[in-house]
C-alpha positions as CSV (number, residue, x, y, z in Angstrom):
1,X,1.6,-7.4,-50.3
2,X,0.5,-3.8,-49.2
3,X,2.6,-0.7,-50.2
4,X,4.3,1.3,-48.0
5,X,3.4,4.8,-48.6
6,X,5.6,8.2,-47.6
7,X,2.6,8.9,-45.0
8,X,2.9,5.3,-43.1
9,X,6.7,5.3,-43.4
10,X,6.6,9.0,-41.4
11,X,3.9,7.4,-39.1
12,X,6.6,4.3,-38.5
13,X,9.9,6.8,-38.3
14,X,7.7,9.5,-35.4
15,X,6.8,6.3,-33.0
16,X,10.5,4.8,-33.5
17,X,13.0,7.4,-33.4
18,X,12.0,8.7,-30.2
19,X,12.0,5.6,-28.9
20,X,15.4,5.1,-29.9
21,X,16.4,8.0,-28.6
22,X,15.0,7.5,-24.9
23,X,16.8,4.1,-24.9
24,X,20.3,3.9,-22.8
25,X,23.2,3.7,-25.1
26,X,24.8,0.6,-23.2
27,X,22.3,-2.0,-21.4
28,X,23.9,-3.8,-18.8
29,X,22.4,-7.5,-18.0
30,X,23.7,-10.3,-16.0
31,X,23.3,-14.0,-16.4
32,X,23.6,-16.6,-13.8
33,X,26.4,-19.2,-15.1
34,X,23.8,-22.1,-15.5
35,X,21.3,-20.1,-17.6
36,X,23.2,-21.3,-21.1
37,X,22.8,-25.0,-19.8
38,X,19.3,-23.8,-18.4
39,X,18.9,-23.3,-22.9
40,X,20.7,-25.8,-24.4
41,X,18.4,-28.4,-21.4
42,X,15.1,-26.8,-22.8
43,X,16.0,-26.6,-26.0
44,X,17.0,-30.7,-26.1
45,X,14.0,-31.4,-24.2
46,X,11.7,-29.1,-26.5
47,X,13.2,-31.5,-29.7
48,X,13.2,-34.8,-27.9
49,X,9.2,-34.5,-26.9
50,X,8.1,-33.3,-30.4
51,X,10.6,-36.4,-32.2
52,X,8.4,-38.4,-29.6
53,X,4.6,-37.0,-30.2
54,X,5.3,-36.8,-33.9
55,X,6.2,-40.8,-33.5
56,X,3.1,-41.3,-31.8
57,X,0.9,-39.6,-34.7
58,X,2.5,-41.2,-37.3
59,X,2.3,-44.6,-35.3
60,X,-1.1,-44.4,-35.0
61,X,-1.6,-43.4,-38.8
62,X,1.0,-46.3,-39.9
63,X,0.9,-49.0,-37.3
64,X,3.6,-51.3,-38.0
65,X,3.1,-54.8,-39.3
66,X,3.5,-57.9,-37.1
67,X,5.7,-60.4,-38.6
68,X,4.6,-64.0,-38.3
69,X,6.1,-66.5,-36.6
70,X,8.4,-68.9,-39.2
């Protein structure tokens, strides 16, 4: 883990305060009212297609076992 020095830490605080300064004090954003379920859609579909490729990967290092006819 590198060591942060007084001379980087002065570097870091020159290039960030005056950034902090130029920003606006309040930001104001809008959302359309479907952009949450426009999330919580990708965020469901982002889980449900990696549950389904991990499935495939582990299918294909595990196949499952036929059972015989009794």
């Amino acid at each position: 883990m590198s060591k942060i020095t007084f001379s980087n830490l002065t570097k870091l605080l020159l290039v960030w305060i005056p950034l902090l300064l130029a920003s606006p004090s309040q930001a104001y954003g809008y959302a359309d009212p479907g952009t949450g379920a426009f999330v919580y859609q990708a965020a469901y579909a982002a889980f449900l297609g990696g549950a389904y490729y991990v499935r495939n990967i582990l299918n294909r290092l595990w196949p499952r076992r036929k059972q015989r006819p009794q």
